[in-house]
N, C-alpha and C positions, 0 to 999 in steps of 0.2 A: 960326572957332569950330566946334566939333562940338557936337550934342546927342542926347542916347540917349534914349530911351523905350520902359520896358519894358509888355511886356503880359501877361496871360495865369495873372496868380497866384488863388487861389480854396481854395477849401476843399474835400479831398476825404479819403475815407478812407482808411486804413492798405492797402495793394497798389495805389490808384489810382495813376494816372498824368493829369501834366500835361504843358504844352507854352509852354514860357515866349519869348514873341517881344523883339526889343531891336530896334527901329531906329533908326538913324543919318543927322542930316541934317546937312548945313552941309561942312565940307572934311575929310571921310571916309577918303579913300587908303586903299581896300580891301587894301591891301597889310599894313597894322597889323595886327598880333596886339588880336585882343576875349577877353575874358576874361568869367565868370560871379564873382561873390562872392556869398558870403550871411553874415548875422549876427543872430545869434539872440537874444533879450531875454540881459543880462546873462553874455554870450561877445563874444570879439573876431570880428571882420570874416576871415572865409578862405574859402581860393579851392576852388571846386568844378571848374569846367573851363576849360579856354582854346584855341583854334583861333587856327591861324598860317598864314596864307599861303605857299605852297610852290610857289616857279617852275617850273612845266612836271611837277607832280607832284600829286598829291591834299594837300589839308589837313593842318598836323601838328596833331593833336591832344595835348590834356592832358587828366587827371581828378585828381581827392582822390582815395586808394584808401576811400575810404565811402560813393562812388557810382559807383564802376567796376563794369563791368556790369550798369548802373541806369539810369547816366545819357549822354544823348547829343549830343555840341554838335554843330552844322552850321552851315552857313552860304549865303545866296542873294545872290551878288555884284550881280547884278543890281538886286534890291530894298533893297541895304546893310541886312539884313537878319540876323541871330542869330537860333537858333535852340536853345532844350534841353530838350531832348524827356525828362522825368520819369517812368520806370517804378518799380513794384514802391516806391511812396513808405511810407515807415517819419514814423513820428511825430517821430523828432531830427532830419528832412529840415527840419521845421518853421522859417522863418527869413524875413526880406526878405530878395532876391535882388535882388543889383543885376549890371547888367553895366557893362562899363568898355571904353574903349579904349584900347592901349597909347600914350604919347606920345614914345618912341623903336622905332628897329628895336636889336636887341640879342641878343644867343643868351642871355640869361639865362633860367633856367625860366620859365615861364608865372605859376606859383603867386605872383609877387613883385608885389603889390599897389603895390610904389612906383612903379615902372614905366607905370605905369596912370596915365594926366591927365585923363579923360572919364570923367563916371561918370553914369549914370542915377539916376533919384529914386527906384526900389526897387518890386520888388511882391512884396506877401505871399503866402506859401505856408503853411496850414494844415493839418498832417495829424491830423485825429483817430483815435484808437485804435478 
């Protein structure tokens, strides 16, 4: 069994930035693609970014283009560790943020929430105007 736990949501203003943590314990295989979701009161659940594990190469990443060059995933293999670094936050940023783990390997986009079998309990991000 995997479990996530995100951290790091809070309320800040319109250009702040946050830095949302997700770790990972239990049988992990850092090798899985993690993904970011968010969902906002009365919208569906979609995907903001996702990092894939890339043999012998750096990270592939994803974004939503409504936080491409905004938003930053990383990741610390060592601490099974997520990481999404929130710049230049806009008030529709506003949402629970959950992360997920993918529970196949698959070349299908990142953005595909089915894909995903591990999902954290969510933390909120408020951005006021």
């Amino acid at each position: 069994q995997v479990q996530l736990v995100e951290s790091g949501g809070g309320l800040v203003q319109a250009g702040g930035s946050l830095r949302l943590s997700c770790t990972a314990s239990g049988r992990t295989f850092s090798t899985y693609t993690m993904g970011w979701f968010r969902q906002a009161p009365g919208k569906e659940r979609e995907f903001v970014a996702g990092i894939s594990w890339n043999s012998g190469s750096t990270d592939t990443t994803a974004y939503a283009d409504s936080v491409k060059g905004r938003f930053t995933v990383s990741r610390d293999y060592a601490k099974n560790t997520v990481y999404l670094q929130m710049n230049s936050l806009k008030p529709e940023d506003s949402a629970v943020y959950y992360c997920a783990r993918r529970g196949v390997f698959t070349a299908r986009p990142m953005a595909l929430a089915q894909d995903y079998q591990y999902w954290g309990q969510g933390t909120q991000v408020t951005v006021s105007s």
